[in-house]
MIDODREN-677536 format. One record per atom (N, C-alpha, C): atom name; residue in three letters; residue number from 1; x, y, z. Coordinates in nm, 3 decimals. Layout:
R   lummar   zafi   torpa        c1        c2        c3
R       CA    Ala     NUM         X         Y         Z
...
//
This chain:
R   lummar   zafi   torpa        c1        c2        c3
R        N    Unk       1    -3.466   -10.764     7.814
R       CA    Unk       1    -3.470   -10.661     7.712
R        C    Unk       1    -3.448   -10.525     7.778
R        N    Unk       2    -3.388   -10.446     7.696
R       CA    Unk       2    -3.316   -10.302     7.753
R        C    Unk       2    -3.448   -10.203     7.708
R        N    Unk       3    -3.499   -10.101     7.799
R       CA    Unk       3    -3.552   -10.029     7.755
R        C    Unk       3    -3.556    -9.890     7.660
R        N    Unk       4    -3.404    -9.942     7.670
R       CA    Unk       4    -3.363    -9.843     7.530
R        C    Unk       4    -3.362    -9.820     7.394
R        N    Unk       5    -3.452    -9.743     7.415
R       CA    Unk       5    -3.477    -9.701     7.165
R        C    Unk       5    -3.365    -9.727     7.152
R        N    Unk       6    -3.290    -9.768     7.009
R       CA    Unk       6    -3.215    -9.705     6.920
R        C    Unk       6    -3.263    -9.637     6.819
R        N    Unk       7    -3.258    -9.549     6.760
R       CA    Unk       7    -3.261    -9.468     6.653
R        C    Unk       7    -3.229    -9.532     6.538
R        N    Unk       8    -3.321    -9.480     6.433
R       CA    Unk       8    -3.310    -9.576     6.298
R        C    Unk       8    -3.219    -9.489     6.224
R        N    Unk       9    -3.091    -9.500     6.183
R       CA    Unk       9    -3.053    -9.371     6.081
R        C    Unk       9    -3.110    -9.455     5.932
R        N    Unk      10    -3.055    -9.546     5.873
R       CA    Unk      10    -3.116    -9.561     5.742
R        C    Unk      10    -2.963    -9.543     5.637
R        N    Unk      11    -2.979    -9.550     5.541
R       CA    Unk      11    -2.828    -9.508     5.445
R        C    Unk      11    -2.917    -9.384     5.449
R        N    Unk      12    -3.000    -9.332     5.454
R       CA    Unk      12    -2.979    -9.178     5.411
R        C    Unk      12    -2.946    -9.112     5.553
R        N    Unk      13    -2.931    -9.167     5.648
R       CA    Unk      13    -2.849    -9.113     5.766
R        C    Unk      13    -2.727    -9.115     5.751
R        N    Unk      14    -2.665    -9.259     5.728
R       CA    Unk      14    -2.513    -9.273     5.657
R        C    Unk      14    -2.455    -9.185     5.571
R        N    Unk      15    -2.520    -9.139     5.484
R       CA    Unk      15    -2.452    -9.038     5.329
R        C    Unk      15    -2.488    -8.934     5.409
R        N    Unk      16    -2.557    -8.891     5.487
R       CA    Unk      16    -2.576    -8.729     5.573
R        C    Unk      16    -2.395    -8.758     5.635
R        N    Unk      17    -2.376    -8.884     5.749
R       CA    Unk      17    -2.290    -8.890     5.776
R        C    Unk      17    -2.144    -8.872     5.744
R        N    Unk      18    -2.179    -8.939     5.632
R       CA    Unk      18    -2.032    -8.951     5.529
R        C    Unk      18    -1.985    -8.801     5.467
R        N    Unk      19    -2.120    -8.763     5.428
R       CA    Unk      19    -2.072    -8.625     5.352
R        C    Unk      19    -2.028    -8.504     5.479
R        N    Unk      20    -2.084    -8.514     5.615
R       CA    Unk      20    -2.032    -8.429     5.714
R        C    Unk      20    -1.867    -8.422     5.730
R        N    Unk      21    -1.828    -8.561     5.771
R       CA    Unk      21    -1.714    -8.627     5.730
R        C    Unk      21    -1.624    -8.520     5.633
R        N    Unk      22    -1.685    -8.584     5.514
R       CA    Unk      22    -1.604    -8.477     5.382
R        C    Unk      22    -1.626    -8.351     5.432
R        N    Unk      23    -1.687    -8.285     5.426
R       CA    Unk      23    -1.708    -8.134     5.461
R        C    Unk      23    -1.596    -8.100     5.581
R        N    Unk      24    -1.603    -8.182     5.684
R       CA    Unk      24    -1.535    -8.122     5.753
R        C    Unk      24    -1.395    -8.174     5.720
R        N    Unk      25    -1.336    -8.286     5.679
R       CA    Unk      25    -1.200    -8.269     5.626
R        C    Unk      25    -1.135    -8.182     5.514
R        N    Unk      26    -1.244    -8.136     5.446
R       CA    Unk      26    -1.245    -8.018     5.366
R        C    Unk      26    -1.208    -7.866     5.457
R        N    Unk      27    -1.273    -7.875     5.527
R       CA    Unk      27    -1.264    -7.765     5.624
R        C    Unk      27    -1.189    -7.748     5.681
R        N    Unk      28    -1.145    -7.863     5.747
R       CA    Unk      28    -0.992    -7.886     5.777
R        C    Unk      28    -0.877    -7.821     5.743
R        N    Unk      29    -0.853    -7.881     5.598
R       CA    Unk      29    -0.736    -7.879     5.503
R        C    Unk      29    -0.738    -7.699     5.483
R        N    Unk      30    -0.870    -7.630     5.450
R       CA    Unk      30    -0.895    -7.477     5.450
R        C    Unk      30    -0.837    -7.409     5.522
R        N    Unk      31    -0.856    -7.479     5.656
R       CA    Unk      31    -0.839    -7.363     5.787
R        C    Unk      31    -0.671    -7.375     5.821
R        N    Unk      32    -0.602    -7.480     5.708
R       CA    Unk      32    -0.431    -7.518     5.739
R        C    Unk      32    -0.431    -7.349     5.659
R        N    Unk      33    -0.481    -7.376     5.541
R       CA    Unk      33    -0.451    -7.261     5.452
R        C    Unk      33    -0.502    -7.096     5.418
R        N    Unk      34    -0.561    -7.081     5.510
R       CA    Unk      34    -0.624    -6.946     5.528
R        C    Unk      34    -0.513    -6.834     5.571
R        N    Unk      35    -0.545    -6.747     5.476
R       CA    Unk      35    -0.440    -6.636     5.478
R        C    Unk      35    -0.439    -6.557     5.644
R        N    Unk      36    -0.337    -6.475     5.653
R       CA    Unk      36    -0.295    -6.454     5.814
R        C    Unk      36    -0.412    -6.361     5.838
R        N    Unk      37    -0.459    -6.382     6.013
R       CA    Unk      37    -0.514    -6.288     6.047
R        C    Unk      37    -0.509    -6.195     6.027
R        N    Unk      38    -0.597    -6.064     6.053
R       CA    Unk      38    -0.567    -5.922     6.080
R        C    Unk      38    -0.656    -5.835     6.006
R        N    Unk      39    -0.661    -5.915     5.862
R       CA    Unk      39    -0.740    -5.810     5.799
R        C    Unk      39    -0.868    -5.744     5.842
R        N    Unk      40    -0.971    -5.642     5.721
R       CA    Unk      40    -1.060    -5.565     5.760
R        C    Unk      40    -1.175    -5.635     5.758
R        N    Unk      41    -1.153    -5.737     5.711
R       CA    Unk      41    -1.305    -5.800     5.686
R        C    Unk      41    -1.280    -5.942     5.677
R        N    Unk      42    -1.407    -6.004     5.715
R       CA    Unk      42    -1.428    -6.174     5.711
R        C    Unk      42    -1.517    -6.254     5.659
R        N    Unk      43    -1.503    -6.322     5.598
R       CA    Unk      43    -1.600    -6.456     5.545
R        C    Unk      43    -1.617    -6.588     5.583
R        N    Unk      44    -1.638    -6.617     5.713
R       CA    Unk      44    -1.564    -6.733     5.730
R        C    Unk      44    -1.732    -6.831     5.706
R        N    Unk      45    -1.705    -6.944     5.720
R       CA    Unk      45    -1.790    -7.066     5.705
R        C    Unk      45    -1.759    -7.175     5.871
R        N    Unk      46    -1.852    -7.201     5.914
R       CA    Unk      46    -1.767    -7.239     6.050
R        C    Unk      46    -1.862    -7.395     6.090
R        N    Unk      47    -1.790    -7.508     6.057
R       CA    Unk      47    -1.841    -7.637     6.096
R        C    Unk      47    -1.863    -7.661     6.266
R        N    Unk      48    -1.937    -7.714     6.303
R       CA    Unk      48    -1.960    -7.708     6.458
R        C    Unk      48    -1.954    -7.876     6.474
R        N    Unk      49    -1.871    -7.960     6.545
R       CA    Unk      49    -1.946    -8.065     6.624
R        C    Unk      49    -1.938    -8.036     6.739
R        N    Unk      50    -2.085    -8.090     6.843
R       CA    Unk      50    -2.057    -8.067     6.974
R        C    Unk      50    -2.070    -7.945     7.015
R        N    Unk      51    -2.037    -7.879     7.090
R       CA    Unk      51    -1.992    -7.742     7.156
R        C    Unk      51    -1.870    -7.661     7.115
R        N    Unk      52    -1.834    -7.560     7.033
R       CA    Unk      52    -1.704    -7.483     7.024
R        C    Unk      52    -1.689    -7.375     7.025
R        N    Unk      53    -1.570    -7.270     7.007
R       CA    Unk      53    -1.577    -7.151     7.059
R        C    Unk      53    -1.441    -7.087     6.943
R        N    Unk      54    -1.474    -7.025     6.838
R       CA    Unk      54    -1.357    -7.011     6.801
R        C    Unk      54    -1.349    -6.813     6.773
R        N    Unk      55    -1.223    -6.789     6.799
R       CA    Unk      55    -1.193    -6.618     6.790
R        C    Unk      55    -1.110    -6.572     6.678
R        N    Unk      56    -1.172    -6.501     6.610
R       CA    Unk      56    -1.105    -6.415     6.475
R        C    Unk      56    -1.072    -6.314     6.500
R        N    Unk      57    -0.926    -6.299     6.470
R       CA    Unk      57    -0.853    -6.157     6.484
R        C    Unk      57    -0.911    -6.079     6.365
R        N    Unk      58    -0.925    -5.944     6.387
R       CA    Unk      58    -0.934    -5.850     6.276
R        C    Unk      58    -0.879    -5.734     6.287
R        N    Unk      59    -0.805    -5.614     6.243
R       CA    Unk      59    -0.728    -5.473     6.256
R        C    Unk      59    -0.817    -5.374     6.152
R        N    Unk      60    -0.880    -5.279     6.226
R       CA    Unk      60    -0.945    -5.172     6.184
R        C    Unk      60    -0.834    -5.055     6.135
R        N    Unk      61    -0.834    -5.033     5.994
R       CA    Unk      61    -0.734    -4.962     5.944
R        C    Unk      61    -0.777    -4.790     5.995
R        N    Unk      62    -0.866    -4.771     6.063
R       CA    Unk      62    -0.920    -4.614     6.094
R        C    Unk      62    -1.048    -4.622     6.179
R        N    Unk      63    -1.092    -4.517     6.163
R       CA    Unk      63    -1.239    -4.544     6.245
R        C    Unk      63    -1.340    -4.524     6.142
R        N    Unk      64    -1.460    -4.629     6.141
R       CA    Unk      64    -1.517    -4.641     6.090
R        C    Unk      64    -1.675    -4.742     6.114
R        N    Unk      65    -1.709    -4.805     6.023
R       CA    Unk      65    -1.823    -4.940     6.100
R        C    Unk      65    -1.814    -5.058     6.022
R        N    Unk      66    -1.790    -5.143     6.120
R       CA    Unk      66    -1.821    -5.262     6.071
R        C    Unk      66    -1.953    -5.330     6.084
R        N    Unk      67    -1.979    -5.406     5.955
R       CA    Unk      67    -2.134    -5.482     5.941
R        C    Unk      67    -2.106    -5.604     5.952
R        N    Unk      68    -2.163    -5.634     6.053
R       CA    Unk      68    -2.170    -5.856     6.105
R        C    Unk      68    -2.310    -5.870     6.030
R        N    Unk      69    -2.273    -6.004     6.011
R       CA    Unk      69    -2.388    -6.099     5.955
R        C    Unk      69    -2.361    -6.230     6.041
R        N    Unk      70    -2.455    -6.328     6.070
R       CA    Unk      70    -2.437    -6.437     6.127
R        C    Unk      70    -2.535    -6.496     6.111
R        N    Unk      71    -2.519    -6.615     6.052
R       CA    Unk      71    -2.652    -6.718     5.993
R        C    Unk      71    -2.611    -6.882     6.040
R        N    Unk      72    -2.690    -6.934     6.039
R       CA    Unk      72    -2.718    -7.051     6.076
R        C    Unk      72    -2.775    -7.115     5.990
R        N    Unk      73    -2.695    -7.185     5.945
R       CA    Unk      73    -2.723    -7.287     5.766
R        C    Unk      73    -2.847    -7.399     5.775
R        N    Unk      74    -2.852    -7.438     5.916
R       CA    Unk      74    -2.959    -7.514     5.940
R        C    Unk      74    -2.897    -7.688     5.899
R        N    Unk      75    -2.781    -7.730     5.867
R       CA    Unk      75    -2.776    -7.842     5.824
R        C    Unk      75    -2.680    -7.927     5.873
R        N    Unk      76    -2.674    -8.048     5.931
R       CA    Unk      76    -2.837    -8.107     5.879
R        C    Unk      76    -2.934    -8.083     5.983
R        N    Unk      77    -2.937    -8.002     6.088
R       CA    Unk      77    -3.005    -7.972     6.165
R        C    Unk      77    -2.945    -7.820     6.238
R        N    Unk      78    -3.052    -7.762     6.326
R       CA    Unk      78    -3.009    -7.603     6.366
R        C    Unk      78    -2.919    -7.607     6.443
R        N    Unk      79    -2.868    -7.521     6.493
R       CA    Unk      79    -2.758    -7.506     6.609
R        C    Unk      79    -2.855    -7.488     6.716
R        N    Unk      80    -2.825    -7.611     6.791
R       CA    Unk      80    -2.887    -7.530     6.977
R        C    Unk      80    -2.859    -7.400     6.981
R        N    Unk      81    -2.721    -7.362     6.995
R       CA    Unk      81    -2.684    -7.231     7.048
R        C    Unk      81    -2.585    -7.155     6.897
R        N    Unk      82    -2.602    -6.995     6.905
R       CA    Unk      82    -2.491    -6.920     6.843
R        C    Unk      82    -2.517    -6.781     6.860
R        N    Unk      83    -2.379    -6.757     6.898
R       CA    Unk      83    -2.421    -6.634     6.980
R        C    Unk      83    -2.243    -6.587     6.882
R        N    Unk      84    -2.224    -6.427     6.903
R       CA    Unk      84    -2.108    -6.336     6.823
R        C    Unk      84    -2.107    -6.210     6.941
R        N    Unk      85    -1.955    -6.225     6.978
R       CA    Unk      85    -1.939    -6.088     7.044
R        C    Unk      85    -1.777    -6.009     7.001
R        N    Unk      86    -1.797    -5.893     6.975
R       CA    Unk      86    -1.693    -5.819     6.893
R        C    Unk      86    -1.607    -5.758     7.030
R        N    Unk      87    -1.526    -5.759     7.015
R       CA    Unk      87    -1.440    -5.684     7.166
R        C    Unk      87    -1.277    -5.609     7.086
R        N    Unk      88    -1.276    -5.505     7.160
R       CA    Unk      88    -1.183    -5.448     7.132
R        C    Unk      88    -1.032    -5.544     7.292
R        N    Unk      89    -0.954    -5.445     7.297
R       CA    Unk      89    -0.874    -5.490     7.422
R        C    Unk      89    -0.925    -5.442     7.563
R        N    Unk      90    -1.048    -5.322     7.503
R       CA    Unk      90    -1.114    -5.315     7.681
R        C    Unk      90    -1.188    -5.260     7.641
R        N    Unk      91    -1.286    -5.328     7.564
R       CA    Unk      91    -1.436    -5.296     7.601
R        C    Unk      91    -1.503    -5.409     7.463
R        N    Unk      92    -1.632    -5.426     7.505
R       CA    Unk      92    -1.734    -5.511     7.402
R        C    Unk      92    -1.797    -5.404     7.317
R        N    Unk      93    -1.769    -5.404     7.150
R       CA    Unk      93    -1.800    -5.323     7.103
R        C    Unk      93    -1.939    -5.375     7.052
R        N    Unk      94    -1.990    -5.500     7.086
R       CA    Unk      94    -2.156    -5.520     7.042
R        C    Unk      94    -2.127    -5.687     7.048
R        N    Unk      95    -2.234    -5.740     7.041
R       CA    Unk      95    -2.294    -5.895     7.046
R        C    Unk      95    -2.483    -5.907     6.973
R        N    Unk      96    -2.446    -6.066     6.935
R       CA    Unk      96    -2.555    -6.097     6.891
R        C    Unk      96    -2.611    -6.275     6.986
R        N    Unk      97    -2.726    -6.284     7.014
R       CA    Unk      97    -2.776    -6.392     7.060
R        C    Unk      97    -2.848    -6.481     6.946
R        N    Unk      98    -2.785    -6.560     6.829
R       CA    Unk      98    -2.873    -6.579     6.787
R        C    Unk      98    -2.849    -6.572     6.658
R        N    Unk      99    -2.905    -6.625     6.521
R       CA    Unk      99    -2.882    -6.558     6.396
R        C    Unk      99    -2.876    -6.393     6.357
R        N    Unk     100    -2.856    -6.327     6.308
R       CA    Unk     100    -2.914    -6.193     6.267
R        C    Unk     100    -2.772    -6.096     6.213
R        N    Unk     101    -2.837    -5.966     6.267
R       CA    Unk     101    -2.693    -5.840     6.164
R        C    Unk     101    -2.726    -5.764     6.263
R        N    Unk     102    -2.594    -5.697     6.241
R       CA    Unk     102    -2.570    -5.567     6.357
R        C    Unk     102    -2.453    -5.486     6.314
R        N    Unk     103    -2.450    -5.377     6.348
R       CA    Unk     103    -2.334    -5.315     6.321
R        C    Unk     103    -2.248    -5.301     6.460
R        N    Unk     104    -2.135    -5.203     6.451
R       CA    Unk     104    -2.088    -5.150     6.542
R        C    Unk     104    -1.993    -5.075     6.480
R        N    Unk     105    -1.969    -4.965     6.549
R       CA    Unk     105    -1.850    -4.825     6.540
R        C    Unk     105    -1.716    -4.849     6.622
R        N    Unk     106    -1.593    -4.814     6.531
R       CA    Unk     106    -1.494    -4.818     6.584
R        C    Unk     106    -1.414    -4.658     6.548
R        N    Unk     107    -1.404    -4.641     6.681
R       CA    Unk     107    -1.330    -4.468     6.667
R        C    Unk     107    -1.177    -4.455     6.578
R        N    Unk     108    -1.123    -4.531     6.623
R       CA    Unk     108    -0.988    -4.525     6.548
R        C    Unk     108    -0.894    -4.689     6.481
R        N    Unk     109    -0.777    -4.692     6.492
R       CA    Unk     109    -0.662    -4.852     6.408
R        C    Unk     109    -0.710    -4.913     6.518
R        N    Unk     110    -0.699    -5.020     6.524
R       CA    Unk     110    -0.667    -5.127     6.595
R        C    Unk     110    -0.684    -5.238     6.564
R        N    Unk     111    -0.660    -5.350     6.693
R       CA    Unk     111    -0.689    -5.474     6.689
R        C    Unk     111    -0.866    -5.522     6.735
R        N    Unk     112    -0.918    -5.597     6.688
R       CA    Unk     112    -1.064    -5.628     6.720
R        C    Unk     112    -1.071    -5.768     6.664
R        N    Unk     113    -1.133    -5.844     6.822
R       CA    Unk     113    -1.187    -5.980     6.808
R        C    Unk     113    -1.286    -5.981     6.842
R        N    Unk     114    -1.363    -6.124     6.726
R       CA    Unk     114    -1.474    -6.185     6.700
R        C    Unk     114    -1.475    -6.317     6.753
R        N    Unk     115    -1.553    -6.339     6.822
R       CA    Unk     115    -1.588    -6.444     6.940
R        C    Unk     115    -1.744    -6.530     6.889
R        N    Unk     116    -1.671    -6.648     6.841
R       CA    Unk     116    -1.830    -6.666     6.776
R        C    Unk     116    -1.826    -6.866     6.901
R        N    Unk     117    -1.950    -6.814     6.928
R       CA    Unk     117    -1.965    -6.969     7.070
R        C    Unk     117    -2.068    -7.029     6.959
R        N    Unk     118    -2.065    -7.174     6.954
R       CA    Unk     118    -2.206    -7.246     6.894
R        C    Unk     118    -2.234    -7.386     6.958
R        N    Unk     119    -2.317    -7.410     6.984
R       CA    Unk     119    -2.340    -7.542     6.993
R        C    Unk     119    -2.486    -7.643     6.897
R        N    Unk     120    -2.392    -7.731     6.879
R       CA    Unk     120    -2.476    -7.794     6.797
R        C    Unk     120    -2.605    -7.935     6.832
R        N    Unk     121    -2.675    -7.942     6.769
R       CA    Unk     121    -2.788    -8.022     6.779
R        C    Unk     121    -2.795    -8.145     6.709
R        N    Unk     122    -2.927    -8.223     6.712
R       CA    Unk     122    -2.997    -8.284     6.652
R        C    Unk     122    -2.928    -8.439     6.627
R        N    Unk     123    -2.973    -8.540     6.596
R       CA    Unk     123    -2.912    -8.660     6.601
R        C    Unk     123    -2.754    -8.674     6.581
R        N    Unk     124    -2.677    -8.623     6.450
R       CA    Unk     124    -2.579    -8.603     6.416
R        C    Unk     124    -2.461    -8.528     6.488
R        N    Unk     125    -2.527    -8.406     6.556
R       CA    Unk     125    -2.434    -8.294     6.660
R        C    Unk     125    -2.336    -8.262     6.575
R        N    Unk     126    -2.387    -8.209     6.451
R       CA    Unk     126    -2.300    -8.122     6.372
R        C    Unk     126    -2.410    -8.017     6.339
R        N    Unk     127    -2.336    -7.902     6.299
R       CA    Unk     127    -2.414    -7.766     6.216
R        C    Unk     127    -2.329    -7.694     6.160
R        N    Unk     128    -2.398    -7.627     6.054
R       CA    Unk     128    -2.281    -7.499     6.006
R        C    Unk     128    -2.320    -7.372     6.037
R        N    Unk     129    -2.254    -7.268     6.089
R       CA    Unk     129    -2.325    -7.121     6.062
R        C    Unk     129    -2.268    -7.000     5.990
R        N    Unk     130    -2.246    -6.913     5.919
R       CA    Unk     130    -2.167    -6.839     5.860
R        C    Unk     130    -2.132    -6.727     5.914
R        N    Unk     131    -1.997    -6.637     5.934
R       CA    Unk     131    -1.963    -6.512     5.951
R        C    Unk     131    -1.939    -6.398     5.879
R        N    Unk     132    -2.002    -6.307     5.883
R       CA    Unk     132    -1.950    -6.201     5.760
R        C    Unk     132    -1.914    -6.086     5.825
R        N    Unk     133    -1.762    -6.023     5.816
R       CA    Unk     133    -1.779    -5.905     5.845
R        C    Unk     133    -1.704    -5.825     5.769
R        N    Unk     134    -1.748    -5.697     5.720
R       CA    Unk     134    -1.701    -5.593     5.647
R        C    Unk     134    -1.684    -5.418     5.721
R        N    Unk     135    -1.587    -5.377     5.656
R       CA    Unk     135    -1.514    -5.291     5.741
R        C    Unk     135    -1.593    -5.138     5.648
R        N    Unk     136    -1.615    -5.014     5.705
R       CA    Unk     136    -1.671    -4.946     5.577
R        C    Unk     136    -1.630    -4.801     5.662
R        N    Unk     137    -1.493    -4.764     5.654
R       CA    Unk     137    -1.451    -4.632     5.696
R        C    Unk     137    -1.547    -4.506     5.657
R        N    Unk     138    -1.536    -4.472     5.769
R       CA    Unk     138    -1.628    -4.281     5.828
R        C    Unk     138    -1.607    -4.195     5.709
R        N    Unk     139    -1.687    -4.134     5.672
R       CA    Unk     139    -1.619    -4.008     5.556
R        C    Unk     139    -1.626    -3.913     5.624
R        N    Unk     140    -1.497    -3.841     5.652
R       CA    Unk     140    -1.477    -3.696     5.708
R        C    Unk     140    -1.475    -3.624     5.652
R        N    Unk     141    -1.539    -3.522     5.748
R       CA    Unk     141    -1.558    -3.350     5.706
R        C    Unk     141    -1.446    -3.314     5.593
R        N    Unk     142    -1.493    -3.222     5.479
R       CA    Unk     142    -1.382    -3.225     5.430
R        C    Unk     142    -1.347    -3.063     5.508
R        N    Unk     143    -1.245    -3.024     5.508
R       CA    Unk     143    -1.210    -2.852     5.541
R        C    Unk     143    -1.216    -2.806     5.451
R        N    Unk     144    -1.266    -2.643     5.445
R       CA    Unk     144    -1.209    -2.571     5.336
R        C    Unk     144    -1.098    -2.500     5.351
R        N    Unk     145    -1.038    -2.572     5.250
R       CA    Unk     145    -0.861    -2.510     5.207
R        C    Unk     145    -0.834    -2.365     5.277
R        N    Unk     146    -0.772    -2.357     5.296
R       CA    Unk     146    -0.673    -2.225     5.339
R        C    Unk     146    -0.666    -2.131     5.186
R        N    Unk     147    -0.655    -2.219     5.048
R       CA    Unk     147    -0.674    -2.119     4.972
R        C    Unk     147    -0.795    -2.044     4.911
R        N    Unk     148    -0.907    -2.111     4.952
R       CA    Unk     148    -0.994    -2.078     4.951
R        C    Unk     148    -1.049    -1.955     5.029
R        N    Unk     149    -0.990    -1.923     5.162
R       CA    Unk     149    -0.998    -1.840     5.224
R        C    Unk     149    -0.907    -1.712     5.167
R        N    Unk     150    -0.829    -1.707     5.094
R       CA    Unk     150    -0.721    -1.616     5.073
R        C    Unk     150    -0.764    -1.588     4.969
R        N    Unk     151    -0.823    -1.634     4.898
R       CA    Unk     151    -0.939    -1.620     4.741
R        C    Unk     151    -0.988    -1.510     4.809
R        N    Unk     152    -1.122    -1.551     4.879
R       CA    Unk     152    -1.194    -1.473     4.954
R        C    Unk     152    -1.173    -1.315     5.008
R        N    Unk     153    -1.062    -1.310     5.083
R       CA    Unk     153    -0.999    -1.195     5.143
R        C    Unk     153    -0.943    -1.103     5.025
R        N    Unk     154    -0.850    -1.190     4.916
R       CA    Unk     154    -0.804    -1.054     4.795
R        C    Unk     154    -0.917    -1.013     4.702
R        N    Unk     155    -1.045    -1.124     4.683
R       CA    Unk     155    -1.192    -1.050     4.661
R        C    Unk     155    -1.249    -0.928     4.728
R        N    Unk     156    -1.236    -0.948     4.830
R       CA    Unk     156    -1.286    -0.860     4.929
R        C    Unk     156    -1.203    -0.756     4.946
R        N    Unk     157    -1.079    -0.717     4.919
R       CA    Unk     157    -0.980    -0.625     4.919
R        C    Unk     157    -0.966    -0.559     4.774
R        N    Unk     158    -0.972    -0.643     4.666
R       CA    Unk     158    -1.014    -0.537     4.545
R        C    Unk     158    -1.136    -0.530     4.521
R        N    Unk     159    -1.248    -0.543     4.571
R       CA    Unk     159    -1.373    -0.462     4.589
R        C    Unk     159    -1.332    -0.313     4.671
R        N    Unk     160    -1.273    -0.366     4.826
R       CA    Unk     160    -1.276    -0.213     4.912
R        C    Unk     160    -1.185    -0.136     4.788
R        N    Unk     161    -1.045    -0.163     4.773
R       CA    Unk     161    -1.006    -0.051     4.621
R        C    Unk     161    -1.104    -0.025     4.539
R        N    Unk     162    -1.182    -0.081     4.442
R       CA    Unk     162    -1.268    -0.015     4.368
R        C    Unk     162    -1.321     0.096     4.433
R        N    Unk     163    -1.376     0.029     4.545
R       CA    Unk     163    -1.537     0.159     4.572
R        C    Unk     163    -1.432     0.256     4.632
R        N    Unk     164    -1.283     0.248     4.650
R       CA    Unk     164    -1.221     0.395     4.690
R        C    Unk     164    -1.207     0.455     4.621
R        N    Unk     165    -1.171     0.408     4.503
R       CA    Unk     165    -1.121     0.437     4.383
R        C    Unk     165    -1.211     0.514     4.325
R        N    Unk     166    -1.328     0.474     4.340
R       CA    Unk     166    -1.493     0.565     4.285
R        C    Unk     166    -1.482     0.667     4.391
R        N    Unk     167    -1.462     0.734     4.528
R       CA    Unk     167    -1.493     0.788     4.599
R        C    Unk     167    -1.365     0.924     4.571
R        N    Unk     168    -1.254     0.841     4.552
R       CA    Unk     168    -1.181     0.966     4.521
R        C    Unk     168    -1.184     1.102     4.385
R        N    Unk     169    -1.230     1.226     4.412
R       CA    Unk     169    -1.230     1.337     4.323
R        C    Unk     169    -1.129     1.295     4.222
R        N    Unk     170    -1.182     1.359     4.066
R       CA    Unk     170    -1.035     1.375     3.921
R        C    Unk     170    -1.031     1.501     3.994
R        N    Unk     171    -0.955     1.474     3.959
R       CA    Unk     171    -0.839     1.671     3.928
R        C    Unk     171    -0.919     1.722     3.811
R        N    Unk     172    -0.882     1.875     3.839
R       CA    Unk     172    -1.012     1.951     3.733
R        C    Unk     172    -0.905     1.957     3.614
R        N    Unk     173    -0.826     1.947     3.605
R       CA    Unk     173    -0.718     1.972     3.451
R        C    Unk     173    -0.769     1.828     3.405
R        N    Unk     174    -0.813     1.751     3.424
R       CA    Unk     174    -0.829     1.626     3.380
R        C    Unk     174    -0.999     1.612     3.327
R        N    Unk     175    -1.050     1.711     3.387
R       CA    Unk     175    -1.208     1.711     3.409
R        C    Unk     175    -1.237     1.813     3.284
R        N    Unk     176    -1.169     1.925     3.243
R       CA    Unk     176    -1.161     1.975     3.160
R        C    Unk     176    -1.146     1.969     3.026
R        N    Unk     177    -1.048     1.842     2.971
R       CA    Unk     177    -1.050     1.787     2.905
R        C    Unk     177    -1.113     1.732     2.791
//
């Protein structure tokens, strides 16, 4: 006799099984059809078996902040590992160890990737965890107009006329009157 357990799955291990199965050929067929990289923001849903590592392109239309979310669905068991790191082409603009939210600032356009590592657990060695990121441009200073200033200055120039205008003497043929 071998001193080795086997593990009981049960049919309700099987239908956990089966439906992972579906989910991920579902997921599959999704990820043929997902519109092209680049955009400002992401939603993704991300099936794990095993250990994987997958990177999302994204293009920051200006400078502004983006808000990450990253959750861990828990099913049918947690992720050992999940970790998110945002990188521009030379430099790490922030990371997370772990479920949670974070922001980060981007000064100006570009390109920016999302680096999401997971590894998965528990009898099955599947998990899901989710990505969210949204893009939410800077509001700049507004200036004040140039005509606004020129408002200002012909205010201020028919005031100085008035009060000259008060300072200068009538003529006495006029005063006489």
């Amino acid at each position: 006799m071998s001193d080795v357990k086997r593990a009981k799955v049960g049919w309700r291990g099987v239908l956990i099984v089966l439906a992972g199965f579906v989910c991920l050929g579902a997921y599959r067929a999704e990820a043929e059809t997902l519109p092209p990289v680049g955009g400002s923001s992401l939603s993704q849903l991300g099936l794990v078996s095993g250990s994987q590592s997958v990177v999302y392109v994204l293009s920051a239309p200006g400078a502004g902040t983006f808000n990450v979310s990253l959750s861990d669905f828990a099913w049918p068991d947690r992720l050992a590992n999940l970790s998110f790191t945002a990188t521009s082409v030379s430099a790490v603009l922030g990371s997370l160890s772990g479920p949670g939210q974070m922001s980060f600032a981007v000064t100006g356009a570009g390109s920016l990737y999302a680096h999401v590592s997971a590894a998965a657990g528990g009898l099955l060695n599947v998990g899901l965890y989710s990505l969210q990121m949204s893009f939410k441009a800077s509001e700049a200073a507004v200036p004040l107009p140039a005509s606004s200033w020129l408002l200002l200055v012909g205010l201020a120039a028919m005031a100085a006329l008035s009060r000259r205008r008060a300072m200068i003497p009538l003529p006495a043929a006029t005063a006489a009157a």
